[in-house]
C-alpha positions as CSV (number, residue, x, y, z in Angstrom):
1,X,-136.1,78.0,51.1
2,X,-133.0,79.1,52.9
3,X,-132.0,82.7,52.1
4,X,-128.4,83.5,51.3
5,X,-126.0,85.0,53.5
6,X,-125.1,88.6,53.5
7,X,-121.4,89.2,52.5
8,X,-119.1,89.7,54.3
9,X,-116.3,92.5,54.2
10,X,-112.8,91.0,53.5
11,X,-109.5,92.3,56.0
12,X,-107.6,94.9,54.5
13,X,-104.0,94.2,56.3
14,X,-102.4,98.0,56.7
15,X,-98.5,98.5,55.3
16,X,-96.1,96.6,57.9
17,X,-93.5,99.9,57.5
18,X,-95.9,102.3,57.0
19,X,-95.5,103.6,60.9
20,X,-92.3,103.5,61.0
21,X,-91.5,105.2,57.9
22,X,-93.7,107.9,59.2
23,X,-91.3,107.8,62.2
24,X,-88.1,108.0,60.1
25,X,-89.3,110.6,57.7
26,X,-90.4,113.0,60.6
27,X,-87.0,112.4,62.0
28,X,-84.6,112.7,58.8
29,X,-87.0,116.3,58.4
30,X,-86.0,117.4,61.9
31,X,-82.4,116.4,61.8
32,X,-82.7,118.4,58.0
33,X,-83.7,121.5,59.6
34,X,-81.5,121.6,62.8
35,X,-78.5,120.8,60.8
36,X,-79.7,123.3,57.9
37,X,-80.3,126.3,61.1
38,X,-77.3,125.6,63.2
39,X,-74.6,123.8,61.5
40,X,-74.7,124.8,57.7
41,X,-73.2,128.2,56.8
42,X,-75.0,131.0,54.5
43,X,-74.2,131.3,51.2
44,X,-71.9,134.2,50.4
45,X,-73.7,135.7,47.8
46,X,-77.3,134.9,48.6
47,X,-76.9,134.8,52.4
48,X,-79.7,133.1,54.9
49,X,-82.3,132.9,51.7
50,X,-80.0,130.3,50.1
51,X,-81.0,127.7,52.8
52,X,-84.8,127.1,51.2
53,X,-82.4,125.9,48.2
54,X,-82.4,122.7,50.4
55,X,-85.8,121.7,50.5
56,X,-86.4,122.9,47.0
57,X,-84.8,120.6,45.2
58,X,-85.7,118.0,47.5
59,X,-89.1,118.8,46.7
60,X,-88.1,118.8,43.2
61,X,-86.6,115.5,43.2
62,X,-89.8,114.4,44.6
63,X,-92.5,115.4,42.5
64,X,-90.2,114.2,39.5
65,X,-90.0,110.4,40.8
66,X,-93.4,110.4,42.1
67,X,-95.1,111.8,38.7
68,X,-93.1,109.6,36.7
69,X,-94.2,106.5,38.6
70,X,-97.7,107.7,38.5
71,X,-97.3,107.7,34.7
72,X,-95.7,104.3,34.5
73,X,-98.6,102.6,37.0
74,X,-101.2,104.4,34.8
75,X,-99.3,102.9,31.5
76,X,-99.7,99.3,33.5
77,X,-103.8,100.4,33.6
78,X,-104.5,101.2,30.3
79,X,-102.7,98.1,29.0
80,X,-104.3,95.4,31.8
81,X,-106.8,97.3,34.1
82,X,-105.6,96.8,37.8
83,X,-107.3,98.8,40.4
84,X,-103.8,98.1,42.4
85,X,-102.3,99.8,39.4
86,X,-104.8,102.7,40.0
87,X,-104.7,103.2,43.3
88,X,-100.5,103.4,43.1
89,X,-100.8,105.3,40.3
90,X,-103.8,108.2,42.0
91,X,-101.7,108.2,44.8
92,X,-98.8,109.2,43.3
93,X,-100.0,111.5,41.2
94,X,-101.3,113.4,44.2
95,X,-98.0,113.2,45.9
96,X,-96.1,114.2,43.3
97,X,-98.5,117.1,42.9
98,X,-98.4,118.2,46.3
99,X,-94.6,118.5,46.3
100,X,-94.9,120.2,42.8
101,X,-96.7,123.2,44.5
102,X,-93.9,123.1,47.2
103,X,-91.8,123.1,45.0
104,X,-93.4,126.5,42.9
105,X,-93.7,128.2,46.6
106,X,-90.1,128.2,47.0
107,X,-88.5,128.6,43.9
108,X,-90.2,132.6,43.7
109,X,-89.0,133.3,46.9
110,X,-85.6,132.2,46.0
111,X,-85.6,133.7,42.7
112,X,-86.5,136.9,44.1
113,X,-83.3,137.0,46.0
114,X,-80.9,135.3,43.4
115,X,-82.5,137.1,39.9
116,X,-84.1,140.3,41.2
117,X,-87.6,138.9,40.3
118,X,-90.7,136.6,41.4
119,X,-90.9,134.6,38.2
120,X,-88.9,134.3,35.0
121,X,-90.2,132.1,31.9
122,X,-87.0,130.2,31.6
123,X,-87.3,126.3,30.5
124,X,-86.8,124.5,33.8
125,X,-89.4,126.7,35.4
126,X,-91.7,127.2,33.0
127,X,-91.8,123.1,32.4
128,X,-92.2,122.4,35.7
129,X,-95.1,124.6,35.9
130,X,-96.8,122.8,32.5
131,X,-96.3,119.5,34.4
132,X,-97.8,120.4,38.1
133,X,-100.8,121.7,35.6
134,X,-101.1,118.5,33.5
135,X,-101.4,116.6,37.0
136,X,-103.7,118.8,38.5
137,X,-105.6,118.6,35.5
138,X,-105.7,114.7,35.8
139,X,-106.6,114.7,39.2
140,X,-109.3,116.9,38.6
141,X,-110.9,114.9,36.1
142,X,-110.8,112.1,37.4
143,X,-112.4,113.4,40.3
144,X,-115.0,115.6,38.3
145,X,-115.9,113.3,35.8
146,X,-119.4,111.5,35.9
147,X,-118.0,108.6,34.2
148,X,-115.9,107.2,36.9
149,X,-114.6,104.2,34.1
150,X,-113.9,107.2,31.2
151,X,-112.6,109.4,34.1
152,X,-109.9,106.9,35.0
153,X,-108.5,105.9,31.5
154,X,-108.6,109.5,29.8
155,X,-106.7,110.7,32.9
156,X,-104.6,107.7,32.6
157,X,-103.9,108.2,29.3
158,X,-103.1,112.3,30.1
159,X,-101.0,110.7,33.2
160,X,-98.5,108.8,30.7
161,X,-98.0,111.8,28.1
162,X,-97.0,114.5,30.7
163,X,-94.0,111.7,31.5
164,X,-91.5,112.9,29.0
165,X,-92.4,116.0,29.8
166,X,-91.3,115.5,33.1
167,X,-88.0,114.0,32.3
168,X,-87.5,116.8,30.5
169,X,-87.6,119.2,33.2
170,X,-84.5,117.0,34.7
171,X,-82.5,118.1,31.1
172,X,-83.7,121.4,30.2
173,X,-80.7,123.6,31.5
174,X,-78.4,121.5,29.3
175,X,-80.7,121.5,26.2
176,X,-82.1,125.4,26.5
177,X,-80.0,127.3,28.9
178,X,-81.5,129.2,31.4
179,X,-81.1,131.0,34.5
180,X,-81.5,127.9,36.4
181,X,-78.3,126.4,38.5
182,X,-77.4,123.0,37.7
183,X,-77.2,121.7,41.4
184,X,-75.3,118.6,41.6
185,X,-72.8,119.3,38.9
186,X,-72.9,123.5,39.1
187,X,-71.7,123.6,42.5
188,X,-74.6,124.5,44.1
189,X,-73.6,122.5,47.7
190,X,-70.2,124.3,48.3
191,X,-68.8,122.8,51.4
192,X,-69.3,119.7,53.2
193,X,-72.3,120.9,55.8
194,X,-74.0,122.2,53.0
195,X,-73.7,118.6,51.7
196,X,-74.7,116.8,54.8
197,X,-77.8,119.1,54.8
198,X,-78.3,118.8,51.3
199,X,-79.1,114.7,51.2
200,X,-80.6,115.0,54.9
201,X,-83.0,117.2,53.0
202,X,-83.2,114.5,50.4
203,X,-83.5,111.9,52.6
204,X,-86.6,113.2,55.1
205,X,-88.8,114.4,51.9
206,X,-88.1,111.2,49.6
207,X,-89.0,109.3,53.1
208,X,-92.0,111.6,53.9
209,X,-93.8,111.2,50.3
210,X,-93.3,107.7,50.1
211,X,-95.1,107.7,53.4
212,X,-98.0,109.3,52.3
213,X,-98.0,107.4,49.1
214,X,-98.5,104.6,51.5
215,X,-101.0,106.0,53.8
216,X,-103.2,107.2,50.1
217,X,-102.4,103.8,48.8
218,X,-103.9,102.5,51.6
219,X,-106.9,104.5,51.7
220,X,-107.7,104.3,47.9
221,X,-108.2,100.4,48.5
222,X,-110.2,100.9,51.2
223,X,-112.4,102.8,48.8
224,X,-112.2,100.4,46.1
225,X,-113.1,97.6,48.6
226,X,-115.9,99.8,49.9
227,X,-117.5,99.9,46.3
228,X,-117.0,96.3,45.7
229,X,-118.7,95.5,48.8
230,X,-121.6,98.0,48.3
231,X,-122.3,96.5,45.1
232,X,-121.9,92.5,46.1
233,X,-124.5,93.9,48.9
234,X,-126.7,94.9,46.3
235,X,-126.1,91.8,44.3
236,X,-127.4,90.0,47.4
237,X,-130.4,92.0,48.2
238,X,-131.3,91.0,45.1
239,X,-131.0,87.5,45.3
240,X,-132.6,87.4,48.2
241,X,-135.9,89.6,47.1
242,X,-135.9,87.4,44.2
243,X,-135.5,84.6,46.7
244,X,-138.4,85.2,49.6
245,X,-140.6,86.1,45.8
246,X,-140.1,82.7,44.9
247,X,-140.5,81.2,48.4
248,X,-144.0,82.8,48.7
């Protein structure tokens, strides 16, 4: 009796833009920081400290749209189970994470300088620390759990509740007050460099995290394609012990 073949891995075809957005990112960042160093003036009450402010609220803007879309693709998971959906939705969760501690790093250290202290419990920052935790607490379950199934959907399902709190961060001077500057509409870019810097800074991080969501797109398939082809292997080992018994 003929035994059945062994599968066979299927292609996993990488991003078409994926290296060139690499490229672009790398160069808008660049461009960010020359034009930040040499062409933007200091701010006149905060001096050289105020030019972090850039790449702050870039990472801001970041870890806002990539949590949010990590919430809506885990919505799309726990309503029809799509290990596309999980992937995107792991991914940018992580992303979104990693710019969340960027964003935490340099908000002290220009605090310090504009309100005398490292770290004030007013709404903005005190929200936007509650959501980095709810995602690092989601990533960490997921990864921790032993129940790789339960592990997905209860994170999932923790994903898509800390999503209005992250929309909230985007409103919280205007509902609560606070210390914190309203940016686009409080004046924060005061002169046309400082604008030109401003969405260059914008531009490379937005670039540079949709990058990496790319790249740990990519690699999360990979993963989920090495799985399914560990366990069709085992499938056919199977068959074909069951197979050469029968033969003999």
């Amino acid at each position: 009796m003929t035994l059945p073949n062994p599968p066979s891995p299927r292609p996993v075809a990488a991003p078409l833009g994926l290296s060139l957005a690499i490229v672009v990112a790398i160069g808008l960042v660049e461009a960010a920081l020359a034009h930040i160093a040499f062409a933007t003036p200091p701010d006149i009450a905060l001096g050289v400290v105020q030019k972090i402010f850039y790449f702050h609220v870039a990472s801001a803007f970041a870890m806002l749209l990539f949590l949010v879309l990590g919430a809506g693709l885990s919505a799309i998971d726990l309503v029809a189970p799509s290990d596309r959906a999980d992937a995107g939705a792991r991914g940018a969760l992580e992303v979104g994470a990693l710019f969340g501690a960027i964003l935490l790093v340099t908000g002290p250290l220009w605090a310090r300088k504009s309100w005398g202290t490292w770290w004030t419990f007013e709404p903005r920052l005190t929200l936007s620390l509650l959501v980095e935790l709810l995602a690092l607490a989601v990533l960490m379950l997921r990864g921790l759990s032993s129940d790789a199934q339960l592990g997905r959907r209860a994170g999932a399902a923790m994903a898509v509740m800390a999503a209005p709190i992250s929309l909230l961060i985007h409103l919280a001077v205007k509902l609560w007050g606070g210390n914190h500057p309203s940016v686009l509409q409080g004046g924060g870019v005061q002169s046309a460099a400082m604008r030109i810097s401003f969405w260059l800074a914008v531009a490379g991080v937005l670039t540079l995290a949709s990058a990496l969501l790319a790249l740990r797109y990519q690699q999360l398939r990979l993963d989920q394609r090495h799985r399914e082809l560990e366990l069709t292997f085992a499938a056919w080992q199977l068959r074909r012990t069951r197979t050469a018994g029968e033969s003999s």
